[in-house]
mmCIF file of the N, C-alpha and C atoms, coordinates in Angstrom:
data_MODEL
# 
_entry.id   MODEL 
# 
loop_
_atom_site.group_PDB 
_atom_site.id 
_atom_site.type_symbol 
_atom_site.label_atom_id 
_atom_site.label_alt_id 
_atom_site.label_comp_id 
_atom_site.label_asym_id 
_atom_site.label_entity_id 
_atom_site.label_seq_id 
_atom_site.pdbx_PDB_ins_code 
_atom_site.Cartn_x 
_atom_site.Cartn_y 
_atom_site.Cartn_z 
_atom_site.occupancy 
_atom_site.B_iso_or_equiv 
_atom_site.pdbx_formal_charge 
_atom_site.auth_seq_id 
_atom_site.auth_comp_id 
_atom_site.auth_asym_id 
_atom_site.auth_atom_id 
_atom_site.pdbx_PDB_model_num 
ATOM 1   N N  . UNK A 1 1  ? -2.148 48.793  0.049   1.00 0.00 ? 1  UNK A N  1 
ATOM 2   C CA . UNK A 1 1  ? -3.127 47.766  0.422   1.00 0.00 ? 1  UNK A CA 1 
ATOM 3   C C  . UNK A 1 1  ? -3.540 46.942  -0.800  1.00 0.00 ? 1  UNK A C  1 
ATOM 4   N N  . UNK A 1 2  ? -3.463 47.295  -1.627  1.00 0.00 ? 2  UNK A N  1 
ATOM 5   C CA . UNK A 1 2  ? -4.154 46.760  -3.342  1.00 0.00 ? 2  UNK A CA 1 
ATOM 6   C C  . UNK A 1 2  ? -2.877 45.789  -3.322  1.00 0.00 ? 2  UNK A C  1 
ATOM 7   N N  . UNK A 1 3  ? -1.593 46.140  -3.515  1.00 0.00 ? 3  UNK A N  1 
ATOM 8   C CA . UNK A 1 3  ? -0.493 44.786  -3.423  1.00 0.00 ? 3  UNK A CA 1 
ATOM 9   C C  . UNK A 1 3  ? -0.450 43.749  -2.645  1.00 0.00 ? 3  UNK A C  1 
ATOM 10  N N  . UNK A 1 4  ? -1.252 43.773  -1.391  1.00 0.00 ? 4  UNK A N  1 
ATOM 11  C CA . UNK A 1 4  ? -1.169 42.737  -0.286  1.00 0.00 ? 4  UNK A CA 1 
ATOM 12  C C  . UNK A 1 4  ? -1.940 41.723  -0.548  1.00 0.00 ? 4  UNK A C  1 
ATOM 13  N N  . UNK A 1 5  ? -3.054 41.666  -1.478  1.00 0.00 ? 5  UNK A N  1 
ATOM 14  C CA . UNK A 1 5  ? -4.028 40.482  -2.044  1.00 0.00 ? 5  UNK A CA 1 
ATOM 15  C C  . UNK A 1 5  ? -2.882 39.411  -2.644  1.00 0.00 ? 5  UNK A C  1 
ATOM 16  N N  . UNK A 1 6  ? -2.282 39.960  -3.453  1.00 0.00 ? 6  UNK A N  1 
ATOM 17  C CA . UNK A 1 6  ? -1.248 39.078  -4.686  1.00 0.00 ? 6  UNK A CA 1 
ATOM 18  C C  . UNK A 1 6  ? -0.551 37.751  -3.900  1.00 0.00 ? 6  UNK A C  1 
ATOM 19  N N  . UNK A 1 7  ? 0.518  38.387  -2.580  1.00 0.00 ? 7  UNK A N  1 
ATOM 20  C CA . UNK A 1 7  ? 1.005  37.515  -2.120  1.00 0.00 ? 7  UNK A CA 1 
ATOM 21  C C  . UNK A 1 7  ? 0.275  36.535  -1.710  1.00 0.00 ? 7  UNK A C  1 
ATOM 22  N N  . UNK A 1 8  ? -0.974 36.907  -0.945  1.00 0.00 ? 8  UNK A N  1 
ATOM 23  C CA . UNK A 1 8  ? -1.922 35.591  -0.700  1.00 0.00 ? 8  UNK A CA 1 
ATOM 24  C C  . UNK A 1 8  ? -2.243 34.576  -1.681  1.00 0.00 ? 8  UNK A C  1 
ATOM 25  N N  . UNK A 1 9  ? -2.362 35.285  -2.982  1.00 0.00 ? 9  UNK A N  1 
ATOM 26  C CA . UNK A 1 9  ? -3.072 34.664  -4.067  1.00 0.00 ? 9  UNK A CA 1 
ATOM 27  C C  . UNK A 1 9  ? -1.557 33.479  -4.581  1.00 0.00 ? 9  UNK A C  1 
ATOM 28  N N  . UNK A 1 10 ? -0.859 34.435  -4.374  1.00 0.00 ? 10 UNK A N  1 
ATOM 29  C CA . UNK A 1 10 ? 0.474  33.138  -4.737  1.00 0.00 ? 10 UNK A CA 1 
ATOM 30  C C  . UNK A 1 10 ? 0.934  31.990  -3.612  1.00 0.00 ? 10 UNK A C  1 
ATOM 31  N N  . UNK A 1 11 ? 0.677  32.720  -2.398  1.00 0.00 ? 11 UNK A N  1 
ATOM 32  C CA . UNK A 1 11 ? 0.921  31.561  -1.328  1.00 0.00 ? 11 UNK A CA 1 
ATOM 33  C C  . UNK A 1 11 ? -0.061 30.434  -1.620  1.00 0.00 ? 11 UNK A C  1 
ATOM 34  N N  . UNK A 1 12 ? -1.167 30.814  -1.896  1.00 0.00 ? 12 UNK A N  1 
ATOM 35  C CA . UNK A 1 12 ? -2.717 29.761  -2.007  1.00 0.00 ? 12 UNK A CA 1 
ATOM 36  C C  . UNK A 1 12 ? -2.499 28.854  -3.207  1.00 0.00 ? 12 UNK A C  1 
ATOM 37  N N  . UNK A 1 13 ? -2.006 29.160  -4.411  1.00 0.00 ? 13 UNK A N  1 
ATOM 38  C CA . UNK A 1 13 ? -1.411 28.700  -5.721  1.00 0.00 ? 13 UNK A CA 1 
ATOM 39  C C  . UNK A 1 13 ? -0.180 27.627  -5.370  1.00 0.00 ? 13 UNK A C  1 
ATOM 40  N N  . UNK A 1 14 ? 0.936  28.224  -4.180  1.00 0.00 ? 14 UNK A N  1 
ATOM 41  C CA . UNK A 1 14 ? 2.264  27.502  -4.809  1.00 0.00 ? 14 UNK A CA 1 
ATOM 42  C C  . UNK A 1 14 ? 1.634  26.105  -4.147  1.00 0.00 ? 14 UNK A C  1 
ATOM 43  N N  . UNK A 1 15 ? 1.347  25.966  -2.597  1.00 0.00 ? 15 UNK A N  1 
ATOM 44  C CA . UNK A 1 15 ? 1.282  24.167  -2.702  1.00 0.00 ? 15 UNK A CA 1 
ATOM 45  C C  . UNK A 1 15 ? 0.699  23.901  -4.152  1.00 0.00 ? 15 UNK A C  1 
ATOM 46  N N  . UNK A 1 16 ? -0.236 24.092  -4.719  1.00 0.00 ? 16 UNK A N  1 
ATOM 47  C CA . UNK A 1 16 ? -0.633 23.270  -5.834  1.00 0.00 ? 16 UNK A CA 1 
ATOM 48  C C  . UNK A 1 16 ? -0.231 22.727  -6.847  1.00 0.00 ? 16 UNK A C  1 
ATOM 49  N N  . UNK A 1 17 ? 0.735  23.495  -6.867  1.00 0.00 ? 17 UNK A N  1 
ATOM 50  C CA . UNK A 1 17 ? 1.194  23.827  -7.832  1.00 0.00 ? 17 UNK A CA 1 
ATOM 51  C C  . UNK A 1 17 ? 2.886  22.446  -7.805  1.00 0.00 ? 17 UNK A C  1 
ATOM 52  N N  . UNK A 1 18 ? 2.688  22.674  -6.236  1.00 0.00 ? 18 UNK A N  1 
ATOM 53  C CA . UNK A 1 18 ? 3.977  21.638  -6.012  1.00 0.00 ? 18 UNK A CA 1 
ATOM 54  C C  . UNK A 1 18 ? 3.549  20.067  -5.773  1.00 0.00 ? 18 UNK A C  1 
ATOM 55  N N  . UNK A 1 19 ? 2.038  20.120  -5.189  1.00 0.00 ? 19 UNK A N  1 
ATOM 56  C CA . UNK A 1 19 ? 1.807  19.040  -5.629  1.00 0.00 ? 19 UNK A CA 1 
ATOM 57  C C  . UNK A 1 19 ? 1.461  18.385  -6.918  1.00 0.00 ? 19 UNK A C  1 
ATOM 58  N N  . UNK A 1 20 ? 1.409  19.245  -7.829  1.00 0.00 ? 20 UNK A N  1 
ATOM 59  C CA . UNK A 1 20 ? 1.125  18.540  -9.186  1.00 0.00 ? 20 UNK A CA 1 
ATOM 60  C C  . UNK A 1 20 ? 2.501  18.314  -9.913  1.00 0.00 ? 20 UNK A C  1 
ATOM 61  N N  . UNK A 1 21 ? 3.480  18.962  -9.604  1.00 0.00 ? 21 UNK A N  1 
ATOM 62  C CA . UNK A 1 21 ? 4.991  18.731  -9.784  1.00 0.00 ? 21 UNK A CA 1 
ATOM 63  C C  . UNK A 1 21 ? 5.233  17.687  -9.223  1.00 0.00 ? 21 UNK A C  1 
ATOM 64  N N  . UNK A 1 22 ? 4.957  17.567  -8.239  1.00 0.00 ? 22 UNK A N  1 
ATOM 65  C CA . UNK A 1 22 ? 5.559  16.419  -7.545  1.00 0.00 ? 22 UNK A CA 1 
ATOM 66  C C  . UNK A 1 22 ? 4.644  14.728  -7.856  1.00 0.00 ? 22 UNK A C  1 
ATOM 67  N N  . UNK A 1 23 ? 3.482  15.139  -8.250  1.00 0.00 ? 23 UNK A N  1 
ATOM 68  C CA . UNK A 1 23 ? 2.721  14.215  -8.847  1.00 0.00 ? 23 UNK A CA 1 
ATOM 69  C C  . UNK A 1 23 ? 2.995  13.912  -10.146 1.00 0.00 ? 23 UNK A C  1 
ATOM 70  N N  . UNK A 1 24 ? 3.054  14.999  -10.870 1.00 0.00 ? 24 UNK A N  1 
ATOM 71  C CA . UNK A 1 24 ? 3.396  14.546  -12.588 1.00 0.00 ? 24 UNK A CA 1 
ATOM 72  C C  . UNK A 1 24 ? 4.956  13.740  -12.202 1.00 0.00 ? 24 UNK A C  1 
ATOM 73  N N  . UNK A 1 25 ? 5.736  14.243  -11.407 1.00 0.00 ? 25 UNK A N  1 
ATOM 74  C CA . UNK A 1 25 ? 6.970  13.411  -11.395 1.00 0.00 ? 25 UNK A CA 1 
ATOM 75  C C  . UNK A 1 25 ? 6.959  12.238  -10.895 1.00 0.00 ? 25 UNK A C  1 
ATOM 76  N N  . UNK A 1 26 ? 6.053  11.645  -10.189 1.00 0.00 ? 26 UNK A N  1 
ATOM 77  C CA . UNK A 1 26 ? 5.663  10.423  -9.495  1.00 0.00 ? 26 UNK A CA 1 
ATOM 78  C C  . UNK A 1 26 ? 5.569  9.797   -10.652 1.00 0.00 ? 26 UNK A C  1 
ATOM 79  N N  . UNK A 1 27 ? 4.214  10.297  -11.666 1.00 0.00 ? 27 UNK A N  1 
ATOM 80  C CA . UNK A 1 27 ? 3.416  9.301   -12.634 1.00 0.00 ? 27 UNK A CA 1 
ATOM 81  C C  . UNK A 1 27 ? 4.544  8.946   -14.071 1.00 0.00 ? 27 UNK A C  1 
ATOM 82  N N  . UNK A 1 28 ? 5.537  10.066  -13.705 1.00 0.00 ? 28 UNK A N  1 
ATOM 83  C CA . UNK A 1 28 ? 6.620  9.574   -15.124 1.00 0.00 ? 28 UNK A CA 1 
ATOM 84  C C  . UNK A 1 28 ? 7.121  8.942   -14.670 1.00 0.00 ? 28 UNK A C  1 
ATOM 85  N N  . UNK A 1 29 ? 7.884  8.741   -12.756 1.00 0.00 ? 29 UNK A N  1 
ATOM 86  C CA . UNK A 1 29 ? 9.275  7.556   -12.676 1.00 0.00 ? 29 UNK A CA 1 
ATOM 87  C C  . UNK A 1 29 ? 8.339  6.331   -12.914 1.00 0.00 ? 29 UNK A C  1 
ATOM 88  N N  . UNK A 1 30 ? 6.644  6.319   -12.319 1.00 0.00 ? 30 UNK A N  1 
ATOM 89  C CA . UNK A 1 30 ? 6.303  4.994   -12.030 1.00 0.00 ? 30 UNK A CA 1 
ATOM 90  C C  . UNK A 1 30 ? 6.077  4.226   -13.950 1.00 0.00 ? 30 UNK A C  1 
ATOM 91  N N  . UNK A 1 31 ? 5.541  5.247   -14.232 1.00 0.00 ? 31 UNK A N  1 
ATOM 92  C CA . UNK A 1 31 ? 5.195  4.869   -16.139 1.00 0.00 ? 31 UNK A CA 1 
ATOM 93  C C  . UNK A 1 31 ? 6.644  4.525   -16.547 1.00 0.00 ? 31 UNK A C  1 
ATOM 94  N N  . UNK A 1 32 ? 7.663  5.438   -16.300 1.00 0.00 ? 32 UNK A N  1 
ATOM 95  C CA . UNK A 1 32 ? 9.199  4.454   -16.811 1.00 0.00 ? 32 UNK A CA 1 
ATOM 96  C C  . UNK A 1 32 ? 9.392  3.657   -16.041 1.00 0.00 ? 32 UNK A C  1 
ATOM 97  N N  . UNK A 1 33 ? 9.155  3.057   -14.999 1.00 0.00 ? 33 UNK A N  1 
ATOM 98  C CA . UNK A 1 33 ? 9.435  1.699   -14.026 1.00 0.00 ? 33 UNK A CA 1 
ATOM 99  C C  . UNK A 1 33 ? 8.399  0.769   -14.537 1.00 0.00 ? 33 UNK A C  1 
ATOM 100 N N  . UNK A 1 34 ? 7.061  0.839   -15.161 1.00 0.00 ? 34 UNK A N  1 
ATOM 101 C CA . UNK A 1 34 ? 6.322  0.025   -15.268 1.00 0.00 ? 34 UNK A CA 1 
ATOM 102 C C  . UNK A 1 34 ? 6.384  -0.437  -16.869 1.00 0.00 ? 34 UNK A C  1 
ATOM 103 N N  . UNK A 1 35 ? 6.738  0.480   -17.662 1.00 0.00 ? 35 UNK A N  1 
ATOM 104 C CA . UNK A 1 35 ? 6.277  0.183   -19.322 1.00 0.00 ? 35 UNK A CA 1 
ATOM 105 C C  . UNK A 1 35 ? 7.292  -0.631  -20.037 1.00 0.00 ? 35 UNK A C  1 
ATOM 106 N N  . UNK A 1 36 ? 8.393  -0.648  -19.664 1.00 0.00 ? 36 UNK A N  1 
ATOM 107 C CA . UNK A 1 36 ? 9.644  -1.521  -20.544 1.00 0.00 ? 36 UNK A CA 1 
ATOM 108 C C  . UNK A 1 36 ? 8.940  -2.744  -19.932 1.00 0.00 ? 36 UNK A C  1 
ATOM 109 N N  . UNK A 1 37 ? 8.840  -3.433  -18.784 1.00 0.00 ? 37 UNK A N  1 
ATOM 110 C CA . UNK A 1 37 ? 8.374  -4.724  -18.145 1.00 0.00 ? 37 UNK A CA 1 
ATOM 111 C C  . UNK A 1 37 ? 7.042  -5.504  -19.013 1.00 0.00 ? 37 UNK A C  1 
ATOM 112 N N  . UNK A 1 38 ? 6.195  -4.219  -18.560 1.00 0.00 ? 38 UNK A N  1 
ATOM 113 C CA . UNK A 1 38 ? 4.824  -4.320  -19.558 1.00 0.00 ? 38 UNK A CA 1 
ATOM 114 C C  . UNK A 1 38 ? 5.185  -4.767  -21.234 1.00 0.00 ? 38 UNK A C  1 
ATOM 115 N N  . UNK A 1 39 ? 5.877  -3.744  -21.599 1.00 0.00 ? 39 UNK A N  1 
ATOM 116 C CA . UNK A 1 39 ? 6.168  -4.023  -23.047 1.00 0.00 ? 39 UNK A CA 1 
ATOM 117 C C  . UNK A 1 39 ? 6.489  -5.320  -23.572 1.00 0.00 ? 39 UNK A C  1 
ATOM 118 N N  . UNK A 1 40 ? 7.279  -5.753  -22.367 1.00 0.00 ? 40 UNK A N  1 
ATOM 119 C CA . UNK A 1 40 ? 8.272  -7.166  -22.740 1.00 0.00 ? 40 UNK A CA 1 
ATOM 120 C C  . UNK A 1 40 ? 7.289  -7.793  -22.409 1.00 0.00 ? 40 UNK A C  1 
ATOM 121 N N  . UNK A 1 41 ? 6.446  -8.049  -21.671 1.00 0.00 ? 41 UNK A N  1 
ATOM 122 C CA . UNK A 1 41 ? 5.211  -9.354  -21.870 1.00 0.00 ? 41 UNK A CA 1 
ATOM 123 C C  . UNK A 1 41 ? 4.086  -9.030  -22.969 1.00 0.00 ? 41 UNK A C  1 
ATOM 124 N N  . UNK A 1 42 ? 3.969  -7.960  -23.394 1.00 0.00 ? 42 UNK A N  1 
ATOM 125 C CA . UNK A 1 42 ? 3.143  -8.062  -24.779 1.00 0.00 ? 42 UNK A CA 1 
ATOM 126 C C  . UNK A 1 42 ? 3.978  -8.456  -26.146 1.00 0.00 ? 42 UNK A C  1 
ATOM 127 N N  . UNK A 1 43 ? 5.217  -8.130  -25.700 1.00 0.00 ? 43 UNK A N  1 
ATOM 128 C CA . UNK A 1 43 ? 5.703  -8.704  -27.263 1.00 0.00 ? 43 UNK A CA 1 
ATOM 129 C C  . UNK A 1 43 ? 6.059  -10.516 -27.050 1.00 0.00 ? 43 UNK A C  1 
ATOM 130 N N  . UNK A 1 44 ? 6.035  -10.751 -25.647 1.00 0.00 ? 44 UNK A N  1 
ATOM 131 C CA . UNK A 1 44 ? 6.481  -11.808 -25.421 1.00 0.00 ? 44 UNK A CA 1 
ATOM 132 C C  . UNK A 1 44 ? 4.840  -13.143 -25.697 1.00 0.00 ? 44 UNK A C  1 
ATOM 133 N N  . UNK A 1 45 ? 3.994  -12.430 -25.182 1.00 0.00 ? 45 UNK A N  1 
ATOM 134 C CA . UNK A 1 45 ? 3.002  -12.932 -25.186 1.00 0.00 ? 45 UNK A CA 1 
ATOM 135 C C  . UNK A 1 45 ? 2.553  -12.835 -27.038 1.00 0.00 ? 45 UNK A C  1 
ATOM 136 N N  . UNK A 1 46 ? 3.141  -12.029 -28.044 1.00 0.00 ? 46 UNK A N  1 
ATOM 137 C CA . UNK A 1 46 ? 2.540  -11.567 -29.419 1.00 0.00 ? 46 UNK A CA 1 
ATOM 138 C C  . UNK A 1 46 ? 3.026  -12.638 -30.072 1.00 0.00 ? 46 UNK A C  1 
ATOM 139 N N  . UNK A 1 47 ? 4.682  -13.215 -29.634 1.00 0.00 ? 47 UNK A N  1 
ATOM 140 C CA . UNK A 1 47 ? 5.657  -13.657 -30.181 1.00 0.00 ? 47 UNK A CA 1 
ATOM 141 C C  . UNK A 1 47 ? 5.152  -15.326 -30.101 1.00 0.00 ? 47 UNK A C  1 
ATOM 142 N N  . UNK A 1 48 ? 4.624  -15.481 -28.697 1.00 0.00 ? 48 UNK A N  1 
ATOM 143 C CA . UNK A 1 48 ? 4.510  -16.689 -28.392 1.00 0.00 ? 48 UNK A CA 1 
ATOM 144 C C  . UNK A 1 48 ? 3.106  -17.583 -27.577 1.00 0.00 ? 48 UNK A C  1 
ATOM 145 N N  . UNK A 1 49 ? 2.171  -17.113 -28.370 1.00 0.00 ? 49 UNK A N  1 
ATOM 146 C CA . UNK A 1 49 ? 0.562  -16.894 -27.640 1.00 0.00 ? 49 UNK A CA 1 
ATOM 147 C C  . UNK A 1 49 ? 0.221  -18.175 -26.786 1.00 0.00 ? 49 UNK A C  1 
ATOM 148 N N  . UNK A 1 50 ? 0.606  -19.530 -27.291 1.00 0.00 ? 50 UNK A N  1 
ATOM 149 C CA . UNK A 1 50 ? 0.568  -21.042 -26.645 1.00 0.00 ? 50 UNK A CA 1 
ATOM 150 C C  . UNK A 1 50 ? 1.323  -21.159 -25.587 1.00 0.00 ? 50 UNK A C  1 
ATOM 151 N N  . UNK A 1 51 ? 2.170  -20.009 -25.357 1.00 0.00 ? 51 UNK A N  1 
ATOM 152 C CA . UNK A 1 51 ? 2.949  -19.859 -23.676 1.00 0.00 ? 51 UNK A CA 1 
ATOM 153 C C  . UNK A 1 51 ? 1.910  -19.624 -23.045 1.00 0.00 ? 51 UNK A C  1 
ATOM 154 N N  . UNK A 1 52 ? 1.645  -18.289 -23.296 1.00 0.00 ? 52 UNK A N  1 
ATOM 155 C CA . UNK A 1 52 ? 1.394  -17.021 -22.417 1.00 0.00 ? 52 UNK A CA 1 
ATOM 156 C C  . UNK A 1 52 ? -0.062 -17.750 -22.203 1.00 0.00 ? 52 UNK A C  1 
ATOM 157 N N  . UNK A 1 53 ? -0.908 -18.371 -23.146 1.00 0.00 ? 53 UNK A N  1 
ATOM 158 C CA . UNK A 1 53 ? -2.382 -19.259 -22.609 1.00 0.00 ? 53 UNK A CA 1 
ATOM 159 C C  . UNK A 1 53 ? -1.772 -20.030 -21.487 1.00 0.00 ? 53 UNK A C  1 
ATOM 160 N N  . UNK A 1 54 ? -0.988 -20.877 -21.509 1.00 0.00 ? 54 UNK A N  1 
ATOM 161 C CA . UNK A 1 54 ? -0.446 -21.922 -20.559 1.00 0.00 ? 54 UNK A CA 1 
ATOM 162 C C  . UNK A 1 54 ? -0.150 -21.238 -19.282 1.00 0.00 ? 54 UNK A C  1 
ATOM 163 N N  . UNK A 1 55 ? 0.356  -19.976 -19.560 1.00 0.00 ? 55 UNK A N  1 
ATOM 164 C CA . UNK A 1 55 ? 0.859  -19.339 -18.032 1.00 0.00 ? 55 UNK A CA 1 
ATOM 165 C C  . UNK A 1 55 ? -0.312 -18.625 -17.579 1.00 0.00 ? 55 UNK A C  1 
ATOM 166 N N  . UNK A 1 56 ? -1.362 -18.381 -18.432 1.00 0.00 ? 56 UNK A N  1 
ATOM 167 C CA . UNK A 1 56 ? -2.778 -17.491 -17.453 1.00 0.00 ? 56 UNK A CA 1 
ATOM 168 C C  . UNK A 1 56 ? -3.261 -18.293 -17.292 1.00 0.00 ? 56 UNK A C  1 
ATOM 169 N N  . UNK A 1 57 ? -3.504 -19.990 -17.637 1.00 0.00 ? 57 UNK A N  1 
ATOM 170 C CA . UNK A 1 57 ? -4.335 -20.904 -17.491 1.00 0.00 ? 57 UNK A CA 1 
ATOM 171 C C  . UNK A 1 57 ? -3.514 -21.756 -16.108 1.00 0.00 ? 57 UNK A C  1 
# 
C-alpha cells in the first residue's frame, strides 16, 4: 500500500511536465522564427536611421 501513492504522484507530475516541454519548445521555434527578422530591422534601422524615421512616420 505505501508504493501505490508514487504512481499517482507521477501520473499528477507527467502532464506538467509535458506541457512545459511542449511549451519551452513552442517559445524556442517561435524566438528562432522571430529573432533573425527582428535582428535585420535593428541593424537595418542602426545602419540607416533617415529610412527607418520615414517608414514609422
Amino acid at each position: 500500500l505505501d508504493a501505490v501513492p508514487v504512481p499517482h504522484g507521477q501520473t499528477i507530475l507527467a502532464p506538467w511536465t509535458i506541457v512545459l516541454v511542449i511549451f519551452a519548445t513552442v517559445l524556442v521555434m517561435s524566438s528562432l522564427m522571430i529573432l533573425p527578422p527582428a535582428a535585420l530591422l535593428v541593424w537595418r534601422m542602426s545602419r540607416m536611421p533617415e529610412i527607418s524615421l520615414a517608414g514609422t512616420i
